[in-house]
C-alpha positions as CSV (number, residue, x, y, z in Angstrom):
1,X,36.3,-18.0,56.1
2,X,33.1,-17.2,58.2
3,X,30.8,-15.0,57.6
4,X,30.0,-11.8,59.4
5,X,25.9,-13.3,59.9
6,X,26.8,-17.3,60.1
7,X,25.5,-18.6,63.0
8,X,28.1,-21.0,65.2
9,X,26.7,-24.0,66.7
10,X,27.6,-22.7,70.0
11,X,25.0,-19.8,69.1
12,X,22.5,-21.7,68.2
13,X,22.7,-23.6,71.0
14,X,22.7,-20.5,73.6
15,X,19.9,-18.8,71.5
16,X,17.5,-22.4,72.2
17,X,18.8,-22.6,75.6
18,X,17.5,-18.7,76.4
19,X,13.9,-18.9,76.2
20,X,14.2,-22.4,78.1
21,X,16.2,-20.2,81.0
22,X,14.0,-17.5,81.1
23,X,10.6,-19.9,82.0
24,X,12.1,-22.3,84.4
25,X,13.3,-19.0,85.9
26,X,10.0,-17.6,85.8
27,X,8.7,-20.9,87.2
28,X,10.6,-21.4,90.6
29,X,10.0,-17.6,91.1
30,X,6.2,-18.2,91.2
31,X,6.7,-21.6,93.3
32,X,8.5,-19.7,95.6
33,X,5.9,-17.1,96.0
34,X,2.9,-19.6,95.9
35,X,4.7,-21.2,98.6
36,X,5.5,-17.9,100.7
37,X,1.8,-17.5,100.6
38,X,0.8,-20.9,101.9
39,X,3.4,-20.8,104.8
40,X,3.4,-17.4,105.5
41,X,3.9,-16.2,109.4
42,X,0.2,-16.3,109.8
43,X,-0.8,-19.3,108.5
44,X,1.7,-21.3,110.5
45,X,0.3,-19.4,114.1
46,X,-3.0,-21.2,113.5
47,X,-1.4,-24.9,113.1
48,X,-2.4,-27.4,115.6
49,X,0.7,-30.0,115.9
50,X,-1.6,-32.4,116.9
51,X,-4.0,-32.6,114.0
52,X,-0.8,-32.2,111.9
53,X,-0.9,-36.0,109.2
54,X,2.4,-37.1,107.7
55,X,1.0,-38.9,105.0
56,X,0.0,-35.6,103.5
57,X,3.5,-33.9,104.8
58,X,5.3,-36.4,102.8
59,X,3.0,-35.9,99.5
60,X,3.6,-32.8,99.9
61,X,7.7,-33.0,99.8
62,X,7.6,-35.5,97.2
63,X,5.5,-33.0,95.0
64,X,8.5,-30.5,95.8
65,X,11.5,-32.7,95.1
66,X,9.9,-33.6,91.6
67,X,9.7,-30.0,91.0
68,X,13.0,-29.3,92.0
69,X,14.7,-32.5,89.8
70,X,12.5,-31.2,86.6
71,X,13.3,-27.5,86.9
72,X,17.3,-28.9,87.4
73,X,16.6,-31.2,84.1
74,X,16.1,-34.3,86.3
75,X,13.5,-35.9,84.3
76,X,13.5,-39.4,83.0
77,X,10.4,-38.2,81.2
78,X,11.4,-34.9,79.5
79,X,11.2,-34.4,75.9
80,X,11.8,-32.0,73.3
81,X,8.7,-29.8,71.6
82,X,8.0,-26.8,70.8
83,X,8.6,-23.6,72.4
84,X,5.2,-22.1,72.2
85,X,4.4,-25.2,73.7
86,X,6.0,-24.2,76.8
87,X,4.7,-20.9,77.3
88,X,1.0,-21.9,77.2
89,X,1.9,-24.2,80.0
90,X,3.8,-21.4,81.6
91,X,0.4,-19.6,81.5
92,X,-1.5,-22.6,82.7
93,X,0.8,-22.6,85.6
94,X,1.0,-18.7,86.5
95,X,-3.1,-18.5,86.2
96,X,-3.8,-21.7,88.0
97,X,-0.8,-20.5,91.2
98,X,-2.6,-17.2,90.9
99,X,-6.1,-18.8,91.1
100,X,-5.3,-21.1,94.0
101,X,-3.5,-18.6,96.0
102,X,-6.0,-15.8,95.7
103,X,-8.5,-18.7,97.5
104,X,-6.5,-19.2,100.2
105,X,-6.1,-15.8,101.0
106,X,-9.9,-15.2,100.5
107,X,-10.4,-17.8,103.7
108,X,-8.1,-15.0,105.4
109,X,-8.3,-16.6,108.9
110,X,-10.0,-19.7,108.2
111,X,-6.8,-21.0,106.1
112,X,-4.9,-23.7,107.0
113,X,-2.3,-25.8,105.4
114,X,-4.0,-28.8,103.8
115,X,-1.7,-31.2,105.9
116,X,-2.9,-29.6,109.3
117,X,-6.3,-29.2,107.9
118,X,-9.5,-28.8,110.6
119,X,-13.3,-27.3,110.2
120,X,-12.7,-23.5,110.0
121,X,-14.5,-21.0,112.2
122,X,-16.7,-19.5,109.5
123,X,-18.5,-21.0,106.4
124,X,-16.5,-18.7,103.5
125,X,-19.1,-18.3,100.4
126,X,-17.6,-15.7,98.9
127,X,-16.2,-16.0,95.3
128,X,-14.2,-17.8,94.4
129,X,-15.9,-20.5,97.0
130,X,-19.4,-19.5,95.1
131,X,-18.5,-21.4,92.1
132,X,-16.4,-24.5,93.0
133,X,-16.4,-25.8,96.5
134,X,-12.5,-26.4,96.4
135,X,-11.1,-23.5,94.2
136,X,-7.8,-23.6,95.9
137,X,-7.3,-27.6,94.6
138,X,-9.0,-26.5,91.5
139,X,-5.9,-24.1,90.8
140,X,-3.4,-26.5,91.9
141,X,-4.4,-29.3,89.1
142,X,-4.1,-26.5,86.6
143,X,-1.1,-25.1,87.9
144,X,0.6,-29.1,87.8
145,X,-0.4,-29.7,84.5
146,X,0.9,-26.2,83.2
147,X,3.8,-27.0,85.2
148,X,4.2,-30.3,83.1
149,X,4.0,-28.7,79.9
150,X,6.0,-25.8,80.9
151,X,9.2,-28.1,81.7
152,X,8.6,-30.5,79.4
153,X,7.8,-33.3,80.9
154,X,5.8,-36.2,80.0
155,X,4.8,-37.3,83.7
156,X,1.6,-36.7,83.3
157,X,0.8,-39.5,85.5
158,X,2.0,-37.6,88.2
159,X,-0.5,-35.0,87.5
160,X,-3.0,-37.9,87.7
161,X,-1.9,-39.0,90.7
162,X,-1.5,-35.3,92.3
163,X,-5.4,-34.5,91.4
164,X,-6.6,-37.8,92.4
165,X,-5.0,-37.2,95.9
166,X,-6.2,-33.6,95.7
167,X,-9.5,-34.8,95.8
168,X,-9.2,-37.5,98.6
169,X,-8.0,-34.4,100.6
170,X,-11.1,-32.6,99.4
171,X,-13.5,-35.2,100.4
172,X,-11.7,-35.5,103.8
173,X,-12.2,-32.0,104.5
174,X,-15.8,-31.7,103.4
175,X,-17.1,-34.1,106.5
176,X,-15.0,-32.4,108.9
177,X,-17.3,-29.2,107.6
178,X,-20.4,-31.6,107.4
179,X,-19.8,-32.5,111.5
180,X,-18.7,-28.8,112.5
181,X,-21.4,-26.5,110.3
182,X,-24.6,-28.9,109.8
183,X,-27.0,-27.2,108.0
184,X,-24.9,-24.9,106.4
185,X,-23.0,-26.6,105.0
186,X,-25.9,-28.9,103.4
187,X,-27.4,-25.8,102.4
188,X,-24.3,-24.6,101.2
189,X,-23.6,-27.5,98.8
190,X,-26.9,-27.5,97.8
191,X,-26.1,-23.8,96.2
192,X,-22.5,-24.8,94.6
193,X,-23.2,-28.2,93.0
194,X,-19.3,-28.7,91.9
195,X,-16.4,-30.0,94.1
196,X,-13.6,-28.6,91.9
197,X,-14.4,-28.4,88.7
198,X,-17.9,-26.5,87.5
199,X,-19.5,-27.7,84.3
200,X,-18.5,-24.6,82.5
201,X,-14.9,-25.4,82.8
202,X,-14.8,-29.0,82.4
203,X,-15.4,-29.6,78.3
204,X,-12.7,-26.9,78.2
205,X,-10.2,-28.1,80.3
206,X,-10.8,-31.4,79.1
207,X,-10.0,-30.4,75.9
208,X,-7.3,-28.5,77.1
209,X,-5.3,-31.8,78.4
210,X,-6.8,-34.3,75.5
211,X,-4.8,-31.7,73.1
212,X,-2.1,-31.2,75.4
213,X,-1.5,-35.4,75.4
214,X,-1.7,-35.6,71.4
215,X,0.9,-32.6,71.1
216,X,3.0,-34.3,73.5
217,X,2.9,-37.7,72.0
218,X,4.0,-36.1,68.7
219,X,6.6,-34.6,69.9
220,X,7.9,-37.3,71.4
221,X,7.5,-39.4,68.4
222,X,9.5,-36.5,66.7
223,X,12.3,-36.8,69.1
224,X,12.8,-39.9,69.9
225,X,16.1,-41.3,68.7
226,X,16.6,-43.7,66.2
227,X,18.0,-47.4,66.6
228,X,21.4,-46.4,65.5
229,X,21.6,-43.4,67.7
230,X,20.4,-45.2,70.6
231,X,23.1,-48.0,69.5
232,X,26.0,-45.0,69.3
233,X,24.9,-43.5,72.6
234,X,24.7,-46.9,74.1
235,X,28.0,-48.8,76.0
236,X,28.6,-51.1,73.5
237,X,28.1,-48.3,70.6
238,X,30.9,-46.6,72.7
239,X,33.3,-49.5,72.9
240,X,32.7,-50.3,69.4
241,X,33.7,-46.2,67.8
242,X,36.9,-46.7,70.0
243,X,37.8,-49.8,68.1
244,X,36.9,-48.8,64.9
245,X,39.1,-45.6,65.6
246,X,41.9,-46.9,66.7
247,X,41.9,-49.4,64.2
248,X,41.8,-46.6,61.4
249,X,44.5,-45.0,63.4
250,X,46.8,-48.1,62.9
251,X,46.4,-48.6,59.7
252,X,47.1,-44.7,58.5
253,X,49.7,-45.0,60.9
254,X,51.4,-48.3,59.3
255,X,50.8,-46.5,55.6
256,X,52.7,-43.7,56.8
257,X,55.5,-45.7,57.7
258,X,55.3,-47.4,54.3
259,X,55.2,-44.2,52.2
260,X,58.5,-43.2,54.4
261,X,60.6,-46.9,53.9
262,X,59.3,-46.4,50.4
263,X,60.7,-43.4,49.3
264,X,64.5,-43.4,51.7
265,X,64.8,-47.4,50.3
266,X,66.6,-46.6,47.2
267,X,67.1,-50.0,46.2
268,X,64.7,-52.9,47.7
269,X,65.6,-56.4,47.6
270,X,62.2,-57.2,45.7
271,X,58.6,-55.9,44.7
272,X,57.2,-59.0,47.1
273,X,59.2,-57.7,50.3
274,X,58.4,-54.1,49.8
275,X,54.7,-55.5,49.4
276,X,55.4,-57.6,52.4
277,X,56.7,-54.7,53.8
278,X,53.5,-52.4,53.5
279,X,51.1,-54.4,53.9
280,X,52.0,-56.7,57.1
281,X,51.0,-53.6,60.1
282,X,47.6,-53.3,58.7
283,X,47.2,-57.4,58.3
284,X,48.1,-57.6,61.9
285,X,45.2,-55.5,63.3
């Protein structure tokens, strides 16, 4: 009999699934917000159609379908670790959207969307633009990698790859401020020395992902499987439990046939042909 406070596994498993709900739900909220700020009504009056690049429309998407398959458990990469884990990079990501979506909207009418990008009217030097050139990129790295470690995934070569194009886009829109705004602009990067990431948040944040890497790589050292349940889960592991069932099926099927001749056989012709009897189903399998 059960008892009144013994967990069943069906428990268990809702009571690990919960927290996991309750941050991916957390998380596309906030995409969907960091989004409705980027493309609000606004922001898409200003676009010019012809300054409009694909190559940066389709980064874009392919940034939002990999959210989309990793909040929908889509990832090749995910692993199991630790739930704390997951809500510091559910932090990471909240404080880096926040941080990159408060920039945009200090540019006001100077904002743009990245893919449609052009020299803006006005140089903007107002914080957060008075510590890091490109705060709004700034927030987006943190917000990926948070993202990352909030789903957990271990793409973290995506994240790579994201900042890395982050920064082409950065050094793309930084002539196109150098040709509109001159000497400004000279003088204005002369005052904020750091692209996207200022000195006093670099040995941090470096920190931040070398730690970030080492907990990941334990975990999934943790949870890898083993040979023998990679072997199990595998096709052939498959195949290979059906025939061993069936076979153990057989042969408590052909001793239950046995027991019953046995016992309404009152008198058997010999000991050898009962023994034949018995023991010729299981020798045939």
């Amino acid at each position: 009999m059960r008892q009144g406070n013994e967990r069943t596994p069906v428990s268990v498993r809702r009571e690990m699934r919960e927290p996991h709900l309750l941050i991916e739900v957390i998380l596309a909220f906030a995409i969907v917000v960091f989004y409705a700020i980027r493309l609000r009504r606004s922001v898409l009056a200003r676009l010019r159609p012809s300054q409009v690049r694909l190559p940066v429309i389709c980064g874009e998407g392919a940034v939002v379908i990999v959210v989309m398959l990793q909040l929908l458990h889509r990832d090749p990469f995910r692993y199991h670790g630790s739930v704390a884990l997951r809500y510091v990079g559910l932090v990471l990501a909240l404080l880096g959207a926040a941080f990159s979506s408060f920039a945009r909207l200090v540019l006001n009418e100077n904002y743009v969307p990245s893919a449609a990008a052009h020299a803006s009217k006005r140089l903007v030097v107002a914080w957060p633009y008075s510590m890091v050139r490109h705060p709004a990129y700034l927030g987006n790295a943190v917000a990926f990698l948070g993202f990352e470690l909030a789903v957990e995934s271990g793409g973290l070569l995506v994240v790579l790859v994201y900042t890395v194009a982050n920064v082409w886009q950065a050094n793309r829109e930084e002539a196109m401020m150098a040709a509109a705004h001159g000497r400004a602009w000279s003088d204005y990067r002369k005052r904020v020395r750091f692209k996207l990431v200022p000195w006093l948040f670099a040995i941090p944040l470096l920190l931040g992902v070398t730690v970030a890497c080492l907990i990941f790589w334990r975990w999934a050292a943790l949870s890898r499987p083993s040979l023998s349940d990679r072997l199990r889960s595998s096709s052939y592991g498959v195949v290979l439990g059906r025939t061993l069932a069936l076979r153990d099926l057989k042969s408590s099927a052909s001793s239950a046939i046995c027991q019953s001749t046995a016992s309404t056989t009152t008198r058997p012709s010999s000991p050898a042909n009962a023994s034949v009897l018995c023991t010729s189903p299981s020798a045939t399998l």
